[in-house]
Structures are given as C-alpha cells and as structure tokens.
C-alpha positions in Angstrom: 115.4 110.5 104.0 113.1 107.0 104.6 110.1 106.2 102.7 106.6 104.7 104.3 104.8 102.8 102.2 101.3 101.4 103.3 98.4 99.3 101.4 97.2 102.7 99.9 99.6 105.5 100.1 103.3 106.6 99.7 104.9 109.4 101.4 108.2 110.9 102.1 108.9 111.5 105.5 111.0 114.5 105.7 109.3 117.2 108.2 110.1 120.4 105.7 109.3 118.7 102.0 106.7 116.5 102.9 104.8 115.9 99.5 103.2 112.4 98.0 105.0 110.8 95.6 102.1 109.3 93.3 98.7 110.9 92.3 96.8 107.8 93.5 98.3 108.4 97.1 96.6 111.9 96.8 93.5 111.1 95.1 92.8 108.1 98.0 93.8 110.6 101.2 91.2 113.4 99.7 88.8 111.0 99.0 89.5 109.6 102.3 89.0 113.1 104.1 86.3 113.9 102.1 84.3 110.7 103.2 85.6 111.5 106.8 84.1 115.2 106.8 81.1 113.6 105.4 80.8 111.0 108.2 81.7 114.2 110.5 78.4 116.3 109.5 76.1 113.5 109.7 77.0 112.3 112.9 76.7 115.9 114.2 73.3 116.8 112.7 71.1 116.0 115.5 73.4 118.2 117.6 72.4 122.1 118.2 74.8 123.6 119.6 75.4 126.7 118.0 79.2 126.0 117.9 78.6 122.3 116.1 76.3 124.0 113.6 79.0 126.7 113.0 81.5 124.2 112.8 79.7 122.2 110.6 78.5 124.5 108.1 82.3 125.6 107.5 83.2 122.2 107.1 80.2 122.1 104.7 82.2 124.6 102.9 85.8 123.3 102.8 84.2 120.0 101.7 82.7 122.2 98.4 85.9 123.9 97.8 87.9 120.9 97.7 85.9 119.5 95.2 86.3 122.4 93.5 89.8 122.9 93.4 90.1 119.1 92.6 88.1 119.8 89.6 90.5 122.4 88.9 94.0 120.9 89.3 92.0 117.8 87.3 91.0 120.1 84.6 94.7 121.7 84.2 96.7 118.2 84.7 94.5 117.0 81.5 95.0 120.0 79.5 98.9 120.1 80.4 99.0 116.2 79.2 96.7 116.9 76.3 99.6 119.8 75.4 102.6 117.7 76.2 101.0 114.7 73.3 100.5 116.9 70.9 104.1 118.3 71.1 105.5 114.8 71.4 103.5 114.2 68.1 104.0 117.5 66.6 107.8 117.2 66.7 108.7 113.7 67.8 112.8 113.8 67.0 113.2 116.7 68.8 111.5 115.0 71.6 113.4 111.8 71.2 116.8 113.8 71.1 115.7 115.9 74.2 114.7 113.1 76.2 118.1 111.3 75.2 120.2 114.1 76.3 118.4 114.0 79.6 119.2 110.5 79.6 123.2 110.8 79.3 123.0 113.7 81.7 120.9 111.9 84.5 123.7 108.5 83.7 126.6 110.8 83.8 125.3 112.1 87.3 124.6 109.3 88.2 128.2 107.5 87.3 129.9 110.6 89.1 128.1 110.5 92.3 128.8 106.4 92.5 132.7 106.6 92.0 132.3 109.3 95.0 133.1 112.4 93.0 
C-alpha cells in the first residue's frame, strides 16, 4: 500500500480502506469543501433556473449539516480526551503498566515479523 503526501494532506491510497491518517488532513479537505460549496452558491445566485436553485438550496443544506456533524464528532473527540486524562490521572500505574505491555507486545511483533516468522 503507498502513501501520497502533499503540502496539506496525507492519505492512504488503497481503493477499499481509504481513510486520512491525521485529523489536520480532515479538518483542511472539509474546510476546503466547505469554502468550495460556498464559492459554488454564490457564483450560482444570479442564475434561475429552477434546477440551479434546487441544486443549490440542497447544497445550502449539506453545507449546514456538515457543520453540524463537525460540531458533533468535535464535541465527542474532546469529551473522549477529557475521559481518557482523567483516567491517565486517576490511575496512572495502571496506565504506565498497560501502555508498557503494549509496548513489548507491538516489539515482540515486530521482532517476529523482521526475522520472517
């Protein structure tokens, strides 16, 4: 699986898992297409038809529920890292043993796959 990185984003290019691999790389292409359907309604307001006014107005409306669900997911990555500090702090040996026992199990994996096993 190769990796494209440009100036502003970084994605996996596999066809069937294609996901970002940083939350700045998500946050810049919504922005992005937010701006872009933005651009999109104002350059079609002086238009009529009834089609480009259709079009537009759901556009309108994808535009609001992006922000919203971006509120959302925002709302539940803050409260899921607020939870995850006060557990760290809450019981901070049992973090530090947990996260060292991932540790030897991720080098252990890791030793195994590079002697070919």
């Amino acid at each position: 699986m190769s990796t494209t990185k440009t100036a502003t984003t970084t994605k996996r290019n596999d066809p069937m898992n294609n996901r970002y691999e940083t939350p700045q790389a998500v946050r810049h292409d919504a922005h992005t297409l937010l701006e872009d359907a933005k651009a999109m309604i104002e350059a079609t307001s002086n238009i009529a038809d009834e089609k480009i006014t259709e079009a537009r107005e759901r556009l309108s409306e994808a535009v609001e529920r992006g922000k919203l669900t971006y509120a959302r997911v925002k709302d539940r990555a803050i409260e899921g890292a607020k939870a995850a500090d006060e557990t760290i702090r809450t019981h901070p040996y049992h973090t530090a043993g947990i996260t060292f026992g991932i540790g030897v199990l991720v080098g252990v994996l890791v030793a195994r796959r590079g002697n070919g096993n």
